[in-house]
N, C-alpha and C positions, 0 to 999 in steps of 0.2 A: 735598780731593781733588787740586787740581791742584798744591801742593805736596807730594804722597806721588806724584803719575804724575809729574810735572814736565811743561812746557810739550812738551818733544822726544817724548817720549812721548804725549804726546796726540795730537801733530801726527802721528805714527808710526802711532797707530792707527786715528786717522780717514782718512790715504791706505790705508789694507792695507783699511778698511771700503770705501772709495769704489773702489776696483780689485775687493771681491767685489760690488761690486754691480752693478759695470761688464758685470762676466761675467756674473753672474747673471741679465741683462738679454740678454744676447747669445743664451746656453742659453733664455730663456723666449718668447724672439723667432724664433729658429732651430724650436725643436719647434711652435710656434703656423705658422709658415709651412708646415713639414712637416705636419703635420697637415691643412691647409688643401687640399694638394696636390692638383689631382685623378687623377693615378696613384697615388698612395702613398694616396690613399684608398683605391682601388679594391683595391689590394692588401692591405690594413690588415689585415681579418675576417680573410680566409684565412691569413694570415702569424700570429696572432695562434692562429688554432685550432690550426695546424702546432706553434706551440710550447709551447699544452697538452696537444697529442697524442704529442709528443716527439720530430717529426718533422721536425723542422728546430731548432736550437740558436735562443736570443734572439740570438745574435751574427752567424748567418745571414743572420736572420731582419730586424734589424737595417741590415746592409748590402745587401741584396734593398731596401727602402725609402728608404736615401739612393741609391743606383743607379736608380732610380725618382726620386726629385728632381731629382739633377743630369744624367736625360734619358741616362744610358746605357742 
């Protein structure tokens, strides 16, 4: 195997792996906080019915609950 990937290649793919995981850590840490929120909880049901009712878009609905976090 490591003479068909070569050494640069491995090393290549293990940092591209260690930077998605970086992130992936970032995004699972950021939504666990949000979630946690107690405004963006309080808003969570209702924002959540609005956008199976079709009354407010996910992406509204969305920015309504980080505006809610970051306390605007």
């Amino acid at each position: 195997f490591n003479e068909a990937v070569g050494e640069k290649g491995i090393a290549r793919r293990r940092a591209e792996q260690a930077r998605a995981w970086m992130w992936n850590e970032v995004g699972e840490t950021l939504l666990s906080e949000l979630k946690k929120h107690p405004e963006v909880r309080k808003l969570a049901g209702g924002l959540e019915r609005e956008v199976e009712a079709g009354k407010a878009t996910p992406a509204a609905a969305a920015r309504r609950m980080l505006q809610a976090f970051h306390g605007r």
